[in-house]
N, C-alpha and C positions, 0 to 999 in steps of 0.2 A: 449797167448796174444789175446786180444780183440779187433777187428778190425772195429774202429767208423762207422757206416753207414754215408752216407753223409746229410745235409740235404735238406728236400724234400719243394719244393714250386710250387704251383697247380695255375695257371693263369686260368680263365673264364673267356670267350669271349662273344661278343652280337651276337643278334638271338632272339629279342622279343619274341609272344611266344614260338618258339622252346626253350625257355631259360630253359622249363621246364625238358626237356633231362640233366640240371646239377644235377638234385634232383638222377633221377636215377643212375647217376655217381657216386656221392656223396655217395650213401646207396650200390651198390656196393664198393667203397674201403672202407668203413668201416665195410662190411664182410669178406672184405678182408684181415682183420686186418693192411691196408697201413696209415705208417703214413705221417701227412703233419704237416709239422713244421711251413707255414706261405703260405698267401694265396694272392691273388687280381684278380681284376676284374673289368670289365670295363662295361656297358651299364648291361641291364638282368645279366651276370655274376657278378655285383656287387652287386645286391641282395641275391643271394644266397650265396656268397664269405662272407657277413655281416653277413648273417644270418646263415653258418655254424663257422666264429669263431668266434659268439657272443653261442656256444654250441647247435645249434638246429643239429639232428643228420640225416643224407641223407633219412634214412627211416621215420622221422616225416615229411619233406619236400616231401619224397613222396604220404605221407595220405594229406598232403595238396592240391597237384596237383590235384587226387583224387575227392577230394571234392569240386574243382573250377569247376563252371557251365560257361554255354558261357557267360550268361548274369552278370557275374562276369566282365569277361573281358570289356564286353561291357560298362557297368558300367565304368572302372576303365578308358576306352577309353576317354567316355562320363564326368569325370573329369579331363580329361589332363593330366594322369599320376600323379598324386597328393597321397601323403602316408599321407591319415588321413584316420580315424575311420567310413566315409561316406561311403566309399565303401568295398567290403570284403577284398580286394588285399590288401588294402592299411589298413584296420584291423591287418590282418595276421602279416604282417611288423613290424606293431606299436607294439603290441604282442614282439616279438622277439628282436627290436632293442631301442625301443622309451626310452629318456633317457640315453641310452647310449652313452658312448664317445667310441673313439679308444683306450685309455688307460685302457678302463675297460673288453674288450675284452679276450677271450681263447688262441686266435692264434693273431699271427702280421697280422695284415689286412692293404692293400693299395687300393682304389677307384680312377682308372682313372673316371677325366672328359674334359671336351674343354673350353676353352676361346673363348668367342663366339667371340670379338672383334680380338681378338689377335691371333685366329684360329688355337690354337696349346693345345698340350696337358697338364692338371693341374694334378696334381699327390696328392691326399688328403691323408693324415695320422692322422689329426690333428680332435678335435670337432668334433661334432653331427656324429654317423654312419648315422643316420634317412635323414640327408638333405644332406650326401655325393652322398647313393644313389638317393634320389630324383635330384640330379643334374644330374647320372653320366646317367638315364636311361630318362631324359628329352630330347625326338626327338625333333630336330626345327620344327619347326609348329605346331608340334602336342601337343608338352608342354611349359610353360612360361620357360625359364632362371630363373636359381637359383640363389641368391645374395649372393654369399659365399669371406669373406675377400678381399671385394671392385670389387670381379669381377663378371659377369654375363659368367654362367656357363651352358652348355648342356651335352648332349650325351656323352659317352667317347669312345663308340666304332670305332672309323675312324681309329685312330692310328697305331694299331696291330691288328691281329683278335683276338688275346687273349692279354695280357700285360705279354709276357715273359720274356721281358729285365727288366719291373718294379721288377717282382717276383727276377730277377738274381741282380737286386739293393737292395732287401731285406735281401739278404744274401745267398738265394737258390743257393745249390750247381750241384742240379742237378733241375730239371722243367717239369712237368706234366701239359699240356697245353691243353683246350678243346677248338675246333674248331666247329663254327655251322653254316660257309656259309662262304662263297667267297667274298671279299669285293666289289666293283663296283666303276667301272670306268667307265667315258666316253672316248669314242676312242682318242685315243693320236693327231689324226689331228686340234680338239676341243680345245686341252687344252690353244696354245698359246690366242685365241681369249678367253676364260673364264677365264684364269688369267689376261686379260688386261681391262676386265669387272671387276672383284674385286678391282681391284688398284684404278682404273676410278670412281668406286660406295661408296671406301673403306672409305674417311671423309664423305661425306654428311650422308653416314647411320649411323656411329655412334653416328654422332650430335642426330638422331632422338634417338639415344639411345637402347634399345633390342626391337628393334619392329619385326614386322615379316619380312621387308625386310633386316633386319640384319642376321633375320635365313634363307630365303630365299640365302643370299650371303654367309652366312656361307658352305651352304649344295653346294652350286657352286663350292666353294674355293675345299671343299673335295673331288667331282669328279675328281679333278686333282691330287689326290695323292694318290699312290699305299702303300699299308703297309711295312714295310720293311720285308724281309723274314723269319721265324718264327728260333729262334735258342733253339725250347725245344727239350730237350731228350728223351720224349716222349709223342705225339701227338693224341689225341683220339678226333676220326670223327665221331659222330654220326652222321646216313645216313637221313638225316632234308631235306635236298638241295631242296625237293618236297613239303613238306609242308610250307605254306606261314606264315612268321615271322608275320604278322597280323591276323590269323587266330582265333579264341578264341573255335575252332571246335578242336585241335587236341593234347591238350596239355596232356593226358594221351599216346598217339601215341610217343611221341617226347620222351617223360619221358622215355618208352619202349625200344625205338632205343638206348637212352642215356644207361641203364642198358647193353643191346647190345653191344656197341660199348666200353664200361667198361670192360666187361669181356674177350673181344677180346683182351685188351689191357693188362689185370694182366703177364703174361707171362714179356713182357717188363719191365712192371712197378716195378715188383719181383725183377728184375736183373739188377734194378738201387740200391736194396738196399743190393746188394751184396751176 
């Protein structure tokens, strides 16, 4: 008698460019022969999450990294995180996902992002992969709000470091979770006076609509909120913590670590599938 494995669902978490450390993840379990049944991702992890089950394979993603120069980055800065064909990042992407819907996908894909008004998390399954991620990986200030089904939409990474309750709503039986930095808080004595600053600020800015003192309030609101504690069954840390999430210097470095910090983890990750 044949004893079902369970199934496997893989959360990526944000860490701009250390995001590059999933590519190496990614092309390790797929020499590893690990399967993943359905996938999501939230900020940088929703790119790569798109882009591996829209079929791009860890080791193309990693000739991609590869290939990305600083002034790639700089570039894709200097467009506000924007996925069109202007810059090479936002090429690559188009390449991979442009066109496509979530229903046309390899694997089940979920894209956290945030209600920028509403300051809580939006859960995309639905239309365009192209402008799920451009929402999910839109930093306040540093990129416009996405206009997706009447809401104005940022960042998705505040919520969990990775989305492993989204993956364990998907169906994941068991959750392979990558982690690429500590979330940030402001010291707990702050919070009551920053939450009474949001409340206080909270009609007049959205009259103004998605300006930047909306994301400015936005990014206030989330210093007061810790992520909840991660419930994957297996958690792989690539060693990033040093190298800076804005960096456009280190992303074959990070890739590296991710590979690293993969192969450390196959042992575990074996012995989720029985």
């Amino acid at each position: 008698m044949t004893t079902r494995r369970p199934r496997i669902g893989l959360a990526l978490g944000a860490g701009g460019t250390t995001g590059s450390a999933h590519a190496g993840i990614l092309k390790v379990l797929d020499e590893a022969g690990i399967p993943i049944d359905l996938i999501a991702g939230s900020s940088i992890g929703a790119a790569y999450a798109a882009s591996y089950a829209a079929g791009t394979t860890g080791r193309e993603m990693v000739e991609d990294v590869l290939r990305t120069r600083p002034r790639d980055i700089l570039a894709f800065f200097r467009h506000r995180l924007k996925l069109t064909p202007n810059n090479a990042l936002g090429r690559v992407l188009c390449e991979r996902v442009d066109g496509l819907t979530f229903a046309d996908l390899r694997l089940p894909l979920t894209i956290v992002a945030s209600d920028l008004f509403q300051r809580r998390p939006v859960v995309i399954r639905r239309g365009s992969v192209l402008k799920a991620i451009e929402a999910s990986i839109a930093v306040p200030l540093m990129a416009s709000p996405v206009r997706i089904n009447g809401r104005y939409v940022v960042d998705g990474g505040f919520w969990e470091q990775a989305p492993v309750r989204v993956a364990a709503g998907m169906g994941a039986e068991k959750v392979i979770e990558v982690i690429l930095g500590e979330s940030i808080a402001m010291p707990r004595r702050f919070w009551p006076l920053a939450r009474r600053l949001v409340r206080l600020l909270d009609n007049p800015i959205r009259r103004s609509g998605p300006s930047l003192a909306a994301s400015a309030l936005f990014l206030l609101y989330t210093l007061t909120y810790v992520p909840a504690r991660s419930q994957a069954d297996v958690s792989i840390r690539p060693d990033v913590v040093k190298i800076s999430a804005n960096s456009p210097f280190h992303l074959a470095e990070a890739m590296r670590r991710g590979e690293e910090a993969a192969r450390a983890a196959l042992p575990d990750i074996e012995a989720l599938l029985g």
